[in-house]
N, C-alpha and C positions, 0 to 999 in steps of 0.2 A: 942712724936708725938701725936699730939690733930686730932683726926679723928671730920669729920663733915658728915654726912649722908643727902641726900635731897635728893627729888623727883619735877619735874615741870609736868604740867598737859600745855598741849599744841595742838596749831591747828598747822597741818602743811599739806601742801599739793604737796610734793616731790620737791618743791621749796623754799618754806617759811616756818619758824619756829615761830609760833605766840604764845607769853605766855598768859597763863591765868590764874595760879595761881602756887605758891613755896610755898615748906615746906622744913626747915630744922632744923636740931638737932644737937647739939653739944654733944661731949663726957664731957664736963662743966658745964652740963643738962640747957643751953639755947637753946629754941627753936623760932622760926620765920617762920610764917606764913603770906600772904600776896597776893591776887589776882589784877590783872591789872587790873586797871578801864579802858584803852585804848585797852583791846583787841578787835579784828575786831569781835564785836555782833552779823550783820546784816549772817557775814559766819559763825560764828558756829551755830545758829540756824538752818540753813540748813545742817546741821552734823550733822542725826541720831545717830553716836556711843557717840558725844559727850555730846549729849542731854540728854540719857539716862545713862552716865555713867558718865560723869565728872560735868554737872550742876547741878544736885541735892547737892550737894555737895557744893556747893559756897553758902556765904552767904548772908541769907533772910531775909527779912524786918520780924518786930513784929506786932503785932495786925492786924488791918482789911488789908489786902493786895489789897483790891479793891480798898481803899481808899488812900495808899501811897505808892503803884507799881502796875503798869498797868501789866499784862501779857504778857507782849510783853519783858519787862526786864528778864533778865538773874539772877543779883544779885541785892543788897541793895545797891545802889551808897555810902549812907551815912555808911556803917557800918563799923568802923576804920580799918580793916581788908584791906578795896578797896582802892588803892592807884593809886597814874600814878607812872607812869613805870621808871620814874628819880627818884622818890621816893625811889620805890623798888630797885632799883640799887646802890644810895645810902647806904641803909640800908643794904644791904645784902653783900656791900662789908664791912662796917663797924661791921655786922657780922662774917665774915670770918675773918678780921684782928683782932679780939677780942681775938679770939682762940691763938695767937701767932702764933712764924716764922714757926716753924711747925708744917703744917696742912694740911691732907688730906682728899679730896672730894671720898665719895663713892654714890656711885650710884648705882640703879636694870637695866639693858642695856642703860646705861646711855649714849651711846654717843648722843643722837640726845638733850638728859638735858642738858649736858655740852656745846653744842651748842647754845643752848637757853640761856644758863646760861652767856656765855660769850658775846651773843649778848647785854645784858643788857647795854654794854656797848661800843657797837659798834664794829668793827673787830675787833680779838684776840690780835692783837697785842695794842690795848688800853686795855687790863686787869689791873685793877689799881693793885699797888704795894699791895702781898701780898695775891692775887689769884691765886690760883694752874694755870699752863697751861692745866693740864690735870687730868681727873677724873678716879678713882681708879674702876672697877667693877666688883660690885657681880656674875654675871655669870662666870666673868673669871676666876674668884677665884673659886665658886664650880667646874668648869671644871678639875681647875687645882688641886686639891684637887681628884677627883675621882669620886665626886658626883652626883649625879643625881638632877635633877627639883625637885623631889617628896620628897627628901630626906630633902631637905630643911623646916626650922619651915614655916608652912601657916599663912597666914594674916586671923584674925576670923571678924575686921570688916573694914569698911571704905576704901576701896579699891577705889580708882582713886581719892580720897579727898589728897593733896600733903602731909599735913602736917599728915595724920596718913600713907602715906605709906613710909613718911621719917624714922616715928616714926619704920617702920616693918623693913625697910631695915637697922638702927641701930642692932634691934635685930637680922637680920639675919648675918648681918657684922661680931658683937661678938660670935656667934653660929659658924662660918667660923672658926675664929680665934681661939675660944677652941680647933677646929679639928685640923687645925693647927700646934699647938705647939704642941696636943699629938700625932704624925704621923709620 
């Protein structure tokens, strides 16, 4: 079993699941990184929590930023990172399908990711061949396990950046699993 870990950073407003950007990690040590150049802009700027916790994090233009992004932009449209969203979907199923037939998706409360994740591709039942229906998650597992929030390794940086918190939720996946087996 080839485990894949990710995280998506997303707007949602108890209706809609809007991405903004995916990080994932293979147990093959590929990783994939990629924000949607199509996310709804004009609403997340009016998302204080987003503003301040998930945009800094996206990536920014080099040298004078007065001169080759207005303040009004989120990210660097050009920086290979920004993609449209058939891109991403593309690529990230061809990430998944890399890994081989078996592969499972972990996630940190990952259902509303898994959602996001599969909207990439329109309703669930379009999941291209080769993508979990369902994602594996970390809460469930320390619960089921015995453990506590606290008990678990903390993330030291990058927290709401997708690709370093794929990066944490791998480590905490394999720190689960040691318990695991010795238990």
């Amino acid at each position: 079993m080839t485990a894949i870990d990710y995280d998506l950073e997303f707007l949602e407003d108890g209706r809609t699941i809007e991405l903004i950007s995916i990080g994932m990690v293979c147990d093959d040590g590929r990783e994939y990184y990629a924000v949607n150049r199509d996310m709804p802009v004009r609403r997340i700027r009016k998302h204080k929590w987003l503003m301040e916790n998930v945009v800094p994090h996206l990536p920014k233009g080099h040298g004078d930023q007065r001169i080759h992004m207005p303040k009004r932009w989120l990210f660097h449209y050009a920086d290979h990172r920004v993609k449209h969203r058939k891109t991403i979907a593309n690529e990230v199923a061809e990430f998944i399908r890399a890994a081989g037939p078996d592969v499972e998706l972990w996630a940190n409360y990952g259902a509303y990711d898994h959602v996001a994740l599969a909207q990439l591709w329109g309703p669930m039942i379009a999941l291209p061949d080769g993508v979990p229906m369902f994602t594996h998650d970390i809460q469930q597992e320390r619960a089921r396990l015995g453990l506590a929030w606290n008990d678990l390794p903390q993330q030291e940086s990058g927290e709401h950046n997708a690709l370093a918190d794929a990066r944490h939720n791998q480590t905490v996946r394999r720190w689960l699993a040691e318990r695991a087996q010795s238990a």
